[in-house]
N, C-alpha and C positions, 0 to 999 in steps of 0.2 A: 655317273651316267656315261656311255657310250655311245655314240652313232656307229654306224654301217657305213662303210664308203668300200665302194666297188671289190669286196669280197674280206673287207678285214673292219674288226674293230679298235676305233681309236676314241682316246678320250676325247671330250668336248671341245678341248683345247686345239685340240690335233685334227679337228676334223676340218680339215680346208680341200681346195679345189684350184688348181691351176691358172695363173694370169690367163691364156690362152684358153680356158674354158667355154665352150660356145654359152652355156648359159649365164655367165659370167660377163662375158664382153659382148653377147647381142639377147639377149634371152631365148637363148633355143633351147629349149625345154617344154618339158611338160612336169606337172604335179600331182597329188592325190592326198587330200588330207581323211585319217580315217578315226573313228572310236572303237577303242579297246573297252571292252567293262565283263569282268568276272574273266580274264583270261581269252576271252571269246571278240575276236572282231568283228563289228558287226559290218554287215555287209561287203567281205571283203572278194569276192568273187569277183562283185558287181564291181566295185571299184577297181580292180586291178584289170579287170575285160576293156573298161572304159579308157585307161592307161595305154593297156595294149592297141585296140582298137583306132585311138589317137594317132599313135606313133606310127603306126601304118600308113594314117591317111593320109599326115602332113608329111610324112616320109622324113623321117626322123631314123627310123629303123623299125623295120617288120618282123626281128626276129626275139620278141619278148616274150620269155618265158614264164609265164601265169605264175605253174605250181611251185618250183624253185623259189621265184622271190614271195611268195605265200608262206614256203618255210620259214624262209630268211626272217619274214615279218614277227612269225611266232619267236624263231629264234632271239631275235632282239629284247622281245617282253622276257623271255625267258634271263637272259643276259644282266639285264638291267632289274630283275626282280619287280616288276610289275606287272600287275593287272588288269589296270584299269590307267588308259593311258591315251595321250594327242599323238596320233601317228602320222607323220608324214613321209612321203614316200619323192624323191625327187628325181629325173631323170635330165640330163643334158646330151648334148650334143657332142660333147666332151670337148679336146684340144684341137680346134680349130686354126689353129695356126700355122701348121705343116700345109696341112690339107690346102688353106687358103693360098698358102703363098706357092704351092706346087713344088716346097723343097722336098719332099719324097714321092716325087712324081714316080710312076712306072709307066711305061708305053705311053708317055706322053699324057697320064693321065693322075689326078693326085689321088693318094688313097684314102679310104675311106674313114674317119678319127672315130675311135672305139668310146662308146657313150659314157657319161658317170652317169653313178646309179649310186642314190644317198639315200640312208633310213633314218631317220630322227625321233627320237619317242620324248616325251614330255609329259609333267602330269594336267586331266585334261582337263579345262576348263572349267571353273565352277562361277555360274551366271547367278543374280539375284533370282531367287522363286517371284520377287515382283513383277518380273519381266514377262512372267507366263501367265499369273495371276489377273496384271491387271490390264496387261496387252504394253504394246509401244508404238511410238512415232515414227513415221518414214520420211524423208525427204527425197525429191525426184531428181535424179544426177542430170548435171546439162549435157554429160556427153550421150550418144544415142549407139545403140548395138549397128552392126550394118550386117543386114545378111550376107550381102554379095562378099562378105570379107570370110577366107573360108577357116580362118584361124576362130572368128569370133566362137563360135560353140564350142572349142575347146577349151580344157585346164591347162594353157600355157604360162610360161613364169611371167610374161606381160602382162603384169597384174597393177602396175602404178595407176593408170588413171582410177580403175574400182579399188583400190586404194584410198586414191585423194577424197574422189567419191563421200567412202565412209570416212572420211575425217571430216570432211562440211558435213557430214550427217550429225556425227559428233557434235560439231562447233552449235548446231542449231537443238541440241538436246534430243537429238534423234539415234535411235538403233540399227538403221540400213537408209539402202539408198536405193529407190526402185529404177531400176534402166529401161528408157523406153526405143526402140528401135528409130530407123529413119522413116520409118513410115509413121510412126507416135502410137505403135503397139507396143504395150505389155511385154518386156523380155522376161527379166529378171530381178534378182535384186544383186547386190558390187558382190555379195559371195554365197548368196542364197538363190533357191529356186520360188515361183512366185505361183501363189495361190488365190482365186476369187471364189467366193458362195454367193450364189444369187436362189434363192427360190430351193433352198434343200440341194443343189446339185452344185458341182464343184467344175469352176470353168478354170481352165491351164492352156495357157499360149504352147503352139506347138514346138516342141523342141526338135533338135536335129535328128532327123531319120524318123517323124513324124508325120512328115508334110507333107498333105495329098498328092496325088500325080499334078503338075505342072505346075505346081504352086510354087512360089520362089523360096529358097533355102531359108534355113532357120538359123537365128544367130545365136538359140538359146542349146546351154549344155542341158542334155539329158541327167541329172541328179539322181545320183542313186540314192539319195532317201526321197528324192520327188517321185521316184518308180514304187518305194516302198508303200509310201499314202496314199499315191494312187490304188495301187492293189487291195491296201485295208479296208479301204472306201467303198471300194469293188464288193467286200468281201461280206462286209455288212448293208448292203443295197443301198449306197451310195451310189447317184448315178455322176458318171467324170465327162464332161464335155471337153478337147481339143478345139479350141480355135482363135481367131484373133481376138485381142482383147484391148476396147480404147481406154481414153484415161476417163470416160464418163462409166464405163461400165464398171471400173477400180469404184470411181467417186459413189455409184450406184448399188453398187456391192451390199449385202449382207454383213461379207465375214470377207475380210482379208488374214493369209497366214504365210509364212515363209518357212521352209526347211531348209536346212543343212544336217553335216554329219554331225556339226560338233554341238546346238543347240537341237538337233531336233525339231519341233514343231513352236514355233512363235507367232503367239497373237497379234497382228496390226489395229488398230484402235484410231490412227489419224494420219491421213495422208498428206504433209505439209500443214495448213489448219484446218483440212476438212475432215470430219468424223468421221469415221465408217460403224456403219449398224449405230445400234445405243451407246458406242463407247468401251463396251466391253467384251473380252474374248467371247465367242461366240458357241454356240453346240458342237460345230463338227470340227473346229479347232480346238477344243478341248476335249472331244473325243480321241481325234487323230492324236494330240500330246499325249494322251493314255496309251494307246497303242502302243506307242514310239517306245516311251518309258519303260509299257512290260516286254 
């Protein structure tokens, strides 16, 4: 196996990154984990616009080249002889150390440290069919999303606390961990986007660059498989509502379901020990995992 580090291939061994790394010594970065299946990335547009788009806003760097590293992506499966594969995609800050301490000042000013840029492929995850089947447990993380933070709706590499998150999910026999903001709406889940059914239609907390005029910013990442379900759901007259969501309307729920890239579509079944619906995945979470699948 091979990684990609900032234009060359080295073995696993050899793939490291500099004491002085910004994502290394502060986490400035951003990420992008994606699935490979039959040669074909799914959704990799979407995911690398979101990448891009990032790194613009927190000003990290604006000058990220979509199609090139789209290559680069294929090139790697190609490299490594897979098809079907965990893609991750990492970007830092790079060597922060010059820059910080002003020893390559110019005009009195330090220059700007040239970013890494890491590709990592693995094969991808392979989850119990019982987890879809019979649905799973969530447990609700104590930390809360904050809008006003404007890092929170992005994929940056400050990923510990929804981390630890999923590991007291873990500790409690649970699959995710639902994040509720400061105000005790509905964000997310520690690495998935979050889904309610009430009544036939599908209610979704507003994610970033969804949020009505004046309304206060959103702490939740736009998911590019939460855009894709959204759409299917669209697409078979499902009808999607955006809007806030408390923890009585999760508890009230129908059908709760989570996506990501690397599981797709998951059933929630019990939130902490309340039920949701009769216990078992639901109609339009078991349609959308259909979808998802073909």
């Amino acid at each position: 196996m091979k990684a990609w580090i900032n234009g060359q291939f080295v073995g696993l061994a050899e793939a490291k990154v500099g004491y002085f790394d910004g994502g290394f010594q502060h986490a400035i970065g951003l990420f992008e984990t994606m699935l490979a299946r039959d040669g074909a990335v799914l959704r990799l547009e979407a995911h690398l616009e979101r990448l891009a788009a990032s790194a613009k806003l927190l000003r990290l760097f604006d000058n990220l080249r979509i199609e090139p590293l789209a290559e680069t992506i294929q090139l790697c499966l190609a490299e490594n002889a897979m098809s079907d594969a965990r893609i991750r995609v990492t970007v830092t800050g790079g060597d922060l150390g010059k820059p910080f301490a002003g020893a390559n000042a110019s005009d009195g000013r330090p220059a700007a440290p040239q970013p890494t840029v890491a590709i990592h492929l693995q094969p991808p995850t392979r989850y119990p069919d019982e987890l879809f089947t019979h649905g799973v447990g969530v447990t609700i993380a104590d930390n809360r999303a904050n809008p006003l933070d404007p890092f929170a709706s992005h994929k940056t590499l400050a990923y510990w606390p929804r981390i630890a998150a999923l590991q007291r999910a873990a500790e409690a026999g649970c699959s995710e961990s639902l994040w509720f903001s400061i105000t005790n709406h509905l964000a997310s889940g520690s690495v998935s986007s979050a889904f309610v059914v009430k009544d036939g239609r599908i209610v979704v907390p507003f994610a970033r660059g969804e949020e009505p005029a004046g309304a206060m910013p959103s702490a939740v990442l736009p998911g590019c498989t939460r855009a894709a379900v959204m759409m299917w759901a669209e697409g078979v007259g499902i009808e999607v509502e955006r809007r806030a969501i408390s923890i009585d309307d999760v508890f009230s729920a129908d059908e709760v379901f989570l996506t990501n890239s690397s599981w797709g579509v998951l059933p929630v079944i019990r939130v902490e020990r309340h039920t949701i619906g009769d216990a078992k995945p639901g109609p339009i979470a078991r349609r959308m995992r259909e979808k998802w699948l073909a």
